[in-house]
C-alpha positions in Angstrom: 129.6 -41.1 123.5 130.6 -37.7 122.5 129.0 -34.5 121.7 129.0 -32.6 118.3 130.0 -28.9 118.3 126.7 -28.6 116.8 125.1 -30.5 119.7 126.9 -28.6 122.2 126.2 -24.9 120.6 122.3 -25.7 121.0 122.4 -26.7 124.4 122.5 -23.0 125.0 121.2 -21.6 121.4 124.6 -20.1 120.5 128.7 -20.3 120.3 128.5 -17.2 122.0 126.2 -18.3 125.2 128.2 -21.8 125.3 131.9 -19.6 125.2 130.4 -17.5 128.5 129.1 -20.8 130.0 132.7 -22.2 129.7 134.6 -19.1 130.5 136.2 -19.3 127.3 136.1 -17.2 124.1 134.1 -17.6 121.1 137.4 -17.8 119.3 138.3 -20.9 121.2 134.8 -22.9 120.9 135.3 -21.9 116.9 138.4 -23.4 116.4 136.7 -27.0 118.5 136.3 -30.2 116.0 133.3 -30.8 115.1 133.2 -34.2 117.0 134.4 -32.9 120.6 136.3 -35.0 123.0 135.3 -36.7 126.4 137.2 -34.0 128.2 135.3 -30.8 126.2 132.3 -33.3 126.4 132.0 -33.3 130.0 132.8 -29.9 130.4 129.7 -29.2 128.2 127.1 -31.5 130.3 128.4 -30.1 133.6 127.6 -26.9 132.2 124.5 -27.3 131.1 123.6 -29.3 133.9 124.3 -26.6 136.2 122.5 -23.8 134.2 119.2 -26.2 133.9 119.4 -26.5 130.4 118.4 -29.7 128.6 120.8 -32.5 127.4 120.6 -35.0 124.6 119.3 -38.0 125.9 121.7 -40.5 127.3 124.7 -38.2 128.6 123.3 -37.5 132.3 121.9 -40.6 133.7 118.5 -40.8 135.3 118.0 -39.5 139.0 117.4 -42.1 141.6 114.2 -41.5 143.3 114.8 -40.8 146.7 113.6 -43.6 149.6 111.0 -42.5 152.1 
């Protein structure tokens, strides 16, 4: 399962936030397909993962509860 650029630009509410989240340019998330790849996928999630920002359901699986 893959992102869409449109997916991935509200993850953090603009091309411009998602370029600085990447260390990349605008210019380069501009010229992404609409339907990204696994690669520019998982660079996305980790991303947003590390910020704390919210992912579509199903692309960061559940946390296991920790054993007392």
């Amino acid at each position: 399962m893959n992102l869409t650029k449109q997916q991935a630009t509200a993850i953090f509410g603009s091309g411009d936030a998602l370029a600085r989240a990447l260390g990349v340019t605008k210019s380069a998330v501009s010229q992404w397909p609409d339907e990204l790849d696994k690669k520019r996928t998982a660079m996305v999630i980790g991303a947003a993962v590390q910020a704390g920002k919210s992912v579509p359901p199903g692309f960061v699986p559940p946390a296991e509860q920790a054993v007392a």
